[in-house]
PyMOL commands that place a pseudoatom at each C-alpha (Angstrom):
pseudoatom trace, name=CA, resn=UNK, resi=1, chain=A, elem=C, hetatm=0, pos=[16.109, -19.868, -15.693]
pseudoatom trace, name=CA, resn=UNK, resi=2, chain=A, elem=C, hetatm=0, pos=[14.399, -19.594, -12.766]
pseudoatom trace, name=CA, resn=UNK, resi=3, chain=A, elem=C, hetatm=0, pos=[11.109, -21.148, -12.062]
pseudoatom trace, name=CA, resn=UNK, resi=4, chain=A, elem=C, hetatm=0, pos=[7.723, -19.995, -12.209]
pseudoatom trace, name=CA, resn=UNK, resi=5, chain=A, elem=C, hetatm=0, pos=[7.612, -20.408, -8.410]
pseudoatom trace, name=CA, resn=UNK, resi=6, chain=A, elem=C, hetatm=0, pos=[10.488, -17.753, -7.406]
pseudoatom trace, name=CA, resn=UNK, resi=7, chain=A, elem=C, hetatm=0, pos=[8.719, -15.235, -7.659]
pseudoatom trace, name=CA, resn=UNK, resi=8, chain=A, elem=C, hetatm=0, pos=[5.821, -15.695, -5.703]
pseudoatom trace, name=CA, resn=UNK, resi=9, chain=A, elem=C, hetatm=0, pos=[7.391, -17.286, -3.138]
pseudoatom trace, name=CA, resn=UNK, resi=10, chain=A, elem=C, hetatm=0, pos=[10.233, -14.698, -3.326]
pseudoatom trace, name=CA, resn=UNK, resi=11, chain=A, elem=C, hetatm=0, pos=[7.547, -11.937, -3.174]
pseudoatom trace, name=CA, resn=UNK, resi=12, chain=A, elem=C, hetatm=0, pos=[5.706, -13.685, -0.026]
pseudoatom trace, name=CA, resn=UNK, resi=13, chain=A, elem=C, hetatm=0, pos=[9.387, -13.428, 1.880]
pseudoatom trace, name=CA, resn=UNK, resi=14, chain=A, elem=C, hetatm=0, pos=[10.024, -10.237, 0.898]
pseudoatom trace, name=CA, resn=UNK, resi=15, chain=A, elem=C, hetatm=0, pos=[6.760, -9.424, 2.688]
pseudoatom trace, name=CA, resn=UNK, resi=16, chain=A, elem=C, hetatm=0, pos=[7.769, -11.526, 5.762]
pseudoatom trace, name=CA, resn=UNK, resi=17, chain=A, elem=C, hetatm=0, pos=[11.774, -9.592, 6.399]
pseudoatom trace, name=CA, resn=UNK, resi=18, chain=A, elem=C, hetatm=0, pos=[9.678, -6.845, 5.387]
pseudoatom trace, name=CA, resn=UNK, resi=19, chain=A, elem=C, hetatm=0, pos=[7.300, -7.074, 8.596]
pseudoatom trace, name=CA, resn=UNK, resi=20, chain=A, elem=C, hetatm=0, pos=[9.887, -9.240, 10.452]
pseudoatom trace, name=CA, resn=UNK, resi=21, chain=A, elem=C, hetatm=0, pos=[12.368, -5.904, 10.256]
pseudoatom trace, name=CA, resn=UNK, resi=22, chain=A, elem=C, hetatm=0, pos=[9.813, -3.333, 10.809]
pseudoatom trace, name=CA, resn=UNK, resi=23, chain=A, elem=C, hetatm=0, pos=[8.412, -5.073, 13.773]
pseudoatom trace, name=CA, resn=UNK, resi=24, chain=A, elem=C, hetatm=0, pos=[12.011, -5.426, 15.407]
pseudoatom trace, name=CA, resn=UNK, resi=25, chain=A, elem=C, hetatm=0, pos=[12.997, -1.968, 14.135]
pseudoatom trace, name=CA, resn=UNK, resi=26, chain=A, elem=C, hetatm=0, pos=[9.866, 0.146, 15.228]
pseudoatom trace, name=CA, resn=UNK, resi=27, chain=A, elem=C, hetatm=0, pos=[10.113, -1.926, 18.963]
pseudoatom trace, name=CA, resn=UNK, resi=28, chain=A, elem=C, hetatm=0, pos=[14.165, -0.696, 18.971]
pseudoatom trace, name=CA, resn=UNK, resi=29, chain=A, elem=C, hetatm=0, pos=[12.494, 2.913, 18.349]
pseudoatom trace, name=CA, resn=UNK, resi=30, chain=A, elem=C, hetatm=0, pos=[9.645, 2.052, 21.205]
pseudoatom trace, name=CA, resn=UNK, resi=31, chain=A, elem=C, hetatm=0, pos=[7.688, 3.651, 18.727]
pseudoatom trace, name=CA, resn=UNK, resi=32, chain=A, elem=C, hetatm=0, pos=[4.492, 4.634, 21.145]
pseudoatom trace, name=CA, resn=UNK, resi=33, chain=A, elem=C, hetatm=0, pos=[1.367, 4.030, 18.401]
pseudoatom trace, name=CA, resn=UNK, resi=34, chain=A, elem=C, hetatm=0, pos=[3.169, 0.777, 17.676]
pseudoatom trace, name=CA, resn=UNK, resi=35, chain=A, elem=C, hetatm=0, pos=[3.956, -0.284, 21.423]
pseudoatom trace, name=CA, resn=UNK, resi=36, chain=A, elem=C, hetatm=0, pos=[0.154, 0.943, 22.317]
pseudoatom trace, name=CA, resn=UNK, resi=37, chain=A, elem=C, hetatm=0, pos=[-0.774, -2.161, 20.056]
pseudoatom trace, name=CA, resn=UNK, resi=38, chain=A, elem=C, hetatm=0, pos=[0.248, -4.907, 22.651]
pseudoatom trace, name=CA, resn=UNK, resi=39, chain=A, elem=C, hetatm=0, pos=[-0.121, -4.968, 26.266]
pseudoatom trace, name=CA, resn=UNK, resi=40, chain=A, elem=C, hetatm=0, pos=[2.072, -3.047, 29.189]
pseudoatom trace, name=CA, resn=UNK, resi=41, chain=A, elem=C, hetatm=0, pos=[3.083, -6.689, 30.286]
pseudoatom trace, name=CA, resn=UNK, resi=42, chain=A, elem=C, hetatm=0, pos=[4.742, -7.741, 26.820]
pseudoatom trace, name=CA, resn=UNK, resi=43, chain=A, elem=C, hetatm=0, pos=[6.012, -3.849, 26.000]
pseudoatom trace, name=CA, resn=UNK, resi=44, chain=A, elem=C, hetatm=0, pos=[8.161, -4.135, 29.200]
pseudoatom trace, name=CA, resn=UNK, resi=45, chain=A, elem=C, hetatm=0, pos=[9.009, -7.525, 28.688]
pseudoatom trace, name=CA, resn=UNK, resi=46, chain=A, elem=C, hetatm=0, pos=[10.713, -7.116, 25.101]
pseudoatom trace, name=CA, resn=UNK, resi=47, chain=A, elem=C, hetatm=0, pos=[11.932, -3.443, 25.728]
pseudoatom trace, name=CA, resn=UNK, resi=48, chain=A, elem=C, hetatm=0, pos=[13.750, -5.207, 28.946]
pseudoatom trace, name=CA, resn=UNK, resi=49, chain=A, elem=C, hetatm=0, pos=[15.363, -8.129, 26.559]
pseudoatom trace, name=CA, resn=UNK, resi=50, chain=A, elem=C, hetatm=0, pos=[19.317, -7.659, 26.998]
pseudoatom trace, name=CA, resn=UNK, resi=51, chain=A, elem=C, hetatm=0, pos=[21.134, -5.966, 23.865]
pseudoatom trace, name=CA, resn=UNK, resi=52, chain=A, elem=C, hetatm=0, pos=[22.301, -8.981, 23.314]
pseudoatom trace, name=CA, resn=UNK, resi=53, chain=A, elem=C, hetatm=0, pos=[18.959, -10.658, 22.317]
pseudoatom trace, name=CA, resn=UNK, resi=54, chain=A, elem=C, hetatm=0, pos=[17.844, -7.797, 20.576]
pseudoatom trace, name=CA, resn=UNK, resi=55, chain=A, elem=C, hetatm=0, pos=[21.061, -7.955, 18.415]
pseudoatom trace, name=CA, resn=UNK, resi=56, chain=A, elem=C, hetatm=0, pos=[20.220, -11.515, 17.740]
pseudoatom trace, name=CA, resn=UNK, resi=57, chain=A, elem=C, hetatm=0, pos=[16.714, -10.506, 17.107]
pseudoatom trace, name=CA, resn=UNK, resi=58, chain=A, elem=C, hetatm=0, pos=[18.187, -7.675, 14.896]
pseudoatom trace, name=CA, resn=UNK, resi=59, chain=A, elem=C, hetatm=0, pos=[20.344, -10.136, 13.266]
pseudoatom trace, name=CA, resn=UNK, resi=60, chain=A, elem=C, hetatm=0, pos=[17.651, -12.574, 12.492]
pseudoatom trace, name=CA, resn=UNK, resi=61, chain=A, elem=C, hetatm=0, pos=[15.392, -9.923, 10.711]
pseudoatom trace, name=CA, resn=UNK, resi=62, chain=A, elem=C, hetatm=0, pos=[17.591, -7.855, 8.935]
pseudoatom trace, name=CA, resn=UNK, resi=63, chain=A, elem=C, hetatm=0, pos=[19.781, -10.902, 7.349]
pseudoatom trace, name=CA, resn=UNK, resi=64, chain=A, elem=C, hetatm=0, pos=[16.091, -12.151, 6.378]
pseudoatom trace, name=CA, resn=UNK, resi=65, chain=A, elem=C, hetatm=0, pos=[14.993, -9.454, 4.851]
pseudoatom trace, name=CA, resn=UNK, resi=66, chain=A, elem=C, hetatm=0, pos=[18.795, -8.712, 2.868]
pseudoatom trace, name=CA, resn=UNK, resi=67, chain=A, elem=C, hetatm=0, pos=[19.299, -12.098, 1.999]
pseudoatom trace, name=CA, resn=UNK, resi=68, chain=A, elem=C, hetatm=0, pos=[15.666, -12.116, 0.850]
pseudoatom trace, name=CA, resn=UNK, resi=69, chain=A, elem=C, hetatm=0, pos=[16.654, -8.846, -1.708]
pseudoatom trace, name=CA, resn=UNK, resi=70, chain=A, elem=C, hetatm=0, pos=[20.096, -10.699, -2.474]
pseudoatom trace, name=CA, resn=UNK, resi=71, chain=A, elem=C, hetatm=0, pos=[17.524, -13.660, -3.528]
pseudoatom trace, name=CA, resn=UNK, resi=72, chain=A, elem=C, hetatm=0, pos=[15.605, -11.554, -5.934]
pseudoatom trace, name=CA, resn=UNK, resi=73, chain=A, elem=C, hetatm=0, pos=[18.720, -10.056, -7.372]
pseudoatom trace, name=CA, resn=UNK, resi=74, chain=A, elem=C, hetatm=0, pos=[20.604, -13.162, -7.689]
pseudoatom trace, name=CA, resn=UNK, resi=75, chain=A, elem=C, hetatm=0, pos=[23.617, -12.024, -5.483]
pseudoatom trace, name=CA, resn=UNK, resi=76, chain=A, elem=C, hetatm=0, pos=[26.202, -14.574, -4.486]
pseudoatom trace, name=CA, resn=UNK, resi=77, chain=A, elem=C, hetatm=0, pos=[26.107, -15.747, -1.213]
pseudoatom trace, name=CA, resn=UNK, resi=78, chain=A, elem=C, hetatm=0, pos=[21.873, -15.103, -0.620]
pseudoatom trace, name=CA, resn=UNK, resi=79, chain=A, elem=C, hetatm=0, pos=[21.541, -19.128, 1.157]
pseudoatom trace, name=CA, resn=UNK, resi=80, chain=A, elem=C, hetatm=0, pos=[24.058, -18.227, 3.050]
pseudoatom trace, name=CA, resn=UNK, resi=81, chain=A, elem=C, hetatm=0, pos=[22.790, -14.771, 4.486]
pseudoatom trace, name=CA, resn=UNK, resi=82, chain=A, elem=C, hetatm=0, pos=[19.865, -16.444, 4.943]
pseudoatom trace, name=CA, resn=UNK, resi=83, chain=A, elem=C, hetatm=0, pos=[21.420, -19.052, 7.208]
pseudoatom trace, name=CA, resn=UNK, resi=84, chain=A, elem=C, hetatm=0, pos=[22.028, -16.395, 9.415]
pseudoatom trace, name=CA, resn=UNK, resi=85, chain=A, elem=C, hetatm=0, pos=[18.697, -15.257, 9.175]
pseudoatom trace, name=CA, resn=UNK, resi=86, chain=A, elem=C, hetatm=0, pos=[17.418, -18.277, 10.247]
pseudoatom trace, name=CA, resn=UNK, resi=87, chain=A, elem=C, hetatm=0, pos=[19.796, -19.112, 12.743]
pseudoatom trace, name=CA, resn=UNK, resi=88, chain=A, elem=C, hetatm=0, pos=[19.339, -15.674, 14.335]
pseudoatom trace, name=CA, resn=UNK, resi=89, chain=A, elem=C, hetatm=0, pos=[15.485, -16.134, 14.569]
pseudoatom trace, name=CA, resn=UNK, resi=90, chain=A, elem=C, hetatm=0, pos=[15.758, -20.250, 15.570]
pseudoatom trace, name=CA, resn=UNK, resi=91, chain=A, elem=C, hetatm=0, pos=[17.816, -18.971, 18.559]
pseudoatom trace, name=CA, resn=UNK, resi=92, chain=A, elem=C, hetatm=0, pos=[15.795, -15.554, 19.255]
pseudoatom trace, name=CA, resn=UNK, resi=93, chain=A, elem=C, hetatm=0, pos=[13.097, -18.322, 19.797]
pseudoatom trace, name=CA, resn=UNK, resi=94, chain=A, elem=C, hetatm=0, pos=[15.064, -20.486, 22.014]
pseudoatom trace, name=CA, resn=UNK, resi=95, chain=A, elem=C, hetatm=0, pos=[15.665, -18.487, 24.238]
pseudoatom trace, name=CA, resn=UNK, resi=96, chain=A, elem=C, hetatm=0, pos=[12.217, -16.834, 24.744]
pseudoatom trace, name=CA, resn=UNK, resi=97, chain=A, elem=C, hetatm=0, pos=[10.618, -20.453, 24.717]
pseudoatom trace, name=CA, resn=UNK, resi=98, chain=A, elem=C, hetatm=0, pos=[13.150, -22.326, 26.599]
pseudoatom trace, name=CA, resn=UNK, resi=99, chain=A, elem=C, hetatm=0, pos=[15.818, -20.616, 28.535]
pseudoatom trace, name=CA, resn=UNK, resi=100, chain=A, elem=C, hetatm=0, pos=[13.884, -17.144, 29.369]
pseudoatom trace, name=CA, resn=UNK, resi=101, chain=A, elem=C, hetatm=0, pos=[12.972, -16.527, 33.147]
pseudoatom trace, name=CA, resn=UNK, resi=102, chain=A, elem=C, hetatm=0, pos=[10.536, -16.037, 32.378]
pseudoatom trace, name=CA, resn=UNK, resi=103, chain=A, elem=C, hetatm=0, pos=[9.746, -17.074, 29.167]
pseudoatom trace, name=CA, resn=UNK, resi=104, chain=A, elem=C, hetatm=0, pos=[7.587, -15.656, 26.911]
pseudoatom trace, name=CA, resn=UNK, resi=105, chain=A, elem=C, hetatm=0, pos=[4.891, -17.166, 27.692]
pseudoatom trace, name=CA, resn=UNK, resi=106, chain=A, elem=C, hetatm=0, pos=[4.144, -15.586, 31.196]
pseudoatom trace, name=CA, resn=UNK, resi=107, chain=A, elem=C, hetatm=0, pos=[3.314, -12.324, 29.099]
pseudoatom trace, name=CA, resn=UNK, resi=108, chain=A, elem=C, hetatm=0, pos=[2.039, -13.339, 25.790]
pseudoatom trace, name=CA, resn=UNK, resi=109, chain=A, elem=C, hetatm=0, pos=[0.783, -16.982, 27.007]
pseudoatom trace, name=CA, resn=UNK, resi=110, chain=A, elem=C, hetatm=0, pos=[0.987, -19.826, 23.936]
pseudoatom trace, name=CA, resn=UNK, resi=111, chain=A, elem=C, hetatm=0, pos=[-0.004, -17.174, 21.412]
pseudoatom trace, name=CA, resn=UNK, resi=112, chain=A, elem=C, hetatm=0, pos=[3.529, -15.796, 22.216]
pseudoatom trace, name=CA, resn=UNK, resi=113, chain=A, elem=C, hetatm=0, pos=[5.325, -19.683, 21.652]
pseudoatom trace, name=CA, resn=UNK, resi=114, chain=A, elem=C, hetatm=0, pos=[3.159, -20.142, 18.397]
pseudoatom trace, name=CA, resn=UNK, resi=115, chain=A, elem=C, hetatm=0, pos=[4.278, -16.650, 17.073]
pseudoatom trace, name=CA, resn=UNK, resi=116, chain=A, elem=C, hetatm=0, pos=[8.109, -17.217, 18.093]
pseudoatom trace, name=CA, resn=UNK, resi=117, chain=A, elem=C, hetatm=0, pos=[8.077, -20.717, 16.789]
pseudoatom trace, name=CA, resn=UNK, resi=118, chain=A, elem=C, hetatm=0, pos=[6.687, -19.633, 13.110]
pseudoatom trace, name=CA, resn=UNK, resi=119, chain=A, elem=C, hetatm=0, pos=[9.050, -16.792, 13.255]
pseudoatom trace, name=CA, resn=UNK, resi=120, chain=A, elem=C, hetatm=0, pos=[11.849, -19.267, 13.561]
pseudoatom trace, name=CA, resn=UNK, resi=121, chain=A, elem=C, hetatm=0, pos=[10.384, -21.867, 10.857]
pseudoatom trace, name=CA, resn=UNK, resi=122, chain=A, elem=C, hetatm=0, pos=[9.423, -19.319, 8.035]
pseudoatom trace, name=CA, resn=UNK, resi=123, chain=A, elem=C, hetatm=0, pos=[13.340, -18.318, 8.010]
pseudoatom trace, name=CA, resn=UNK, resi=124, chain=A, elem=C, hetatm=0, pos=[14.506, -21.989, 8.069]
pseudoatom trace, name=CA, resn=UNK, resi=125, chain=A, elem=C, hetatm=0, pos=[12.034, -22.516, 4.832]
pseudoatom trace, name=CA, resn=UNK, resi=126, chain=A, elem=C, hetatm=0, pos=[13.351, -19.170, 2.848]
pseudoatom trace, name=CA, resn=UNK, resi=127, chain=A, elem=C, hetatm=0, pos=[16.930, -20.598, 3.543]
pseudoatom trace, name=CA, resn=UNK, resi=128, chain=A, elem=C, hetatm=0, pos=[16.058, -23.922, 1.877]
pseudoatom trace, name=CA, resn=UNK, resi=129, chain=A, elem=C, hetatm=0, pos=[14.151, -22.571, -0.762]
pseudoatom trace, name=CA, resn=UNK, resi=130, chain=A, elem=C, hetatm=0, pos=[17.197, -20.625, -1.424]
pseudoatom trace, name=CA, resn=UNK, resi=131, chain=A, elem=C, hetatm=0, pos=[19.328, -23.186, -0.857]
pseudoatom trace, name=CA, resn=UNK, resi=132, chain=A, elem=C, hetatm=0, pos=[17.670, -25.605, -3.000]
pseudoatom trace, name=CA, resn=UNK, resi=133, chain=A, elem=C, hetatm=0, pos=[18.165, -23.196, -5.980]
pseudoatom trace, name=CA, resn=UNK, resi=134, chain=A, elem=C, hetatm=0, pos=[21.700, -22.469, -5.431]
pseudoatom trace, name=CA, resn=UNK, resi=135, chain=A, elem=C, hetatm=0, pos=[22.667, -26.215, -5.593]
pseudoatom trace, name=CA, resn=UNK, resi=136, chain=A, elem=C, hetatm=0, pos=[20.302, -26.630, -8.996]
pseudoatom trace, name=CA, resn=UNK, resi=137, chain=A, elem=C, hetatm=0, pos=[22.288, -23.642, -10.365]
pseudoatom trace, name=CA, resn=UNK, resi=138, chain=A, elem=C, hetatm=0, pos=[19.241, -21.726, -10.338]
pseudoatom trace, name=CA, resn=UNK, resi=139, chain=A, elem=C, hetatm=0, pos=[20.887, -18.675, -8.209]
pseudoatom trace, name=CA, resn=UNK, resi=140, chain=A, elem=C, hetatm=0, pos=[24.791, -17.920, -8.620]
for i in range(1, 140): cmd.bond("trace and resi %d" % i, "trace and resi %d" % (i + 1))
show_as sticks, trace
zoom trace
């Protein structure tokens, strides 16, 4: 049985993949009336990431938000989808923080560090929550 907690902590990260893969998937469209909501600077800056980091970045967002459904439906294998998920987003972040020339910050200043670094922790809690209820027999 599951407990009375799943669900609204299940709901909340539904909500987050839910954002997490519009966000990504409305940037890989360069959607204008969502691109007009940030500045030219950080447009150009994430529109010029390589495929490669926005396949991470895809990665990281739309493992979250599957894993997340998996989750609620009690799939097989949802911790470990959402290791991905969080694995994708922890190194997304990485990079953008750390190894970027520039990073992340030149364009969206610390706003743009706290925002990556949440977007890499939230994942890393979903995949213990998860985690924590597959190895209670809670989730198959």
């Amino acid at each position: 049985m599951r407990p009375w907690h799943f669900w609204p902590v299940a709901l909340v990260a539904l909500l987050w993949s839910l954002a997490a893969s519009t966000d990504h998937l409305l940037t890989v469209l360069r959607v204008p009336a969502y691109l007009g909501l940030f500045s030219d600077d950080l447009v150009a800056y994430i529109t010029d990431l390589s495929s490669t980091l926005i396949a991470i970045w895809g990665v990281g967002v739309w493992a979250g938000f599957g894993g997340v459904l998996m989750m609620c439906w009690n799939a097989r294998g949802s911790a470990m989808v959402l290791a991905l998920a969080a694995a994708g987003s922890t190194c997304l972040a990485v990079w953008l923080i750390v190894l970027a020339e520039p990073p992340l910050r030149h364009v969206a200043g610390i706003a743009g560090d706290a925002i990556m670094m949440i977007s890499a922790v939230v994942p890393i809690l979903i995949w213990l929550y998860a985690r924590a209820l597959h190895s209670r027999g809670v989730l198959n």
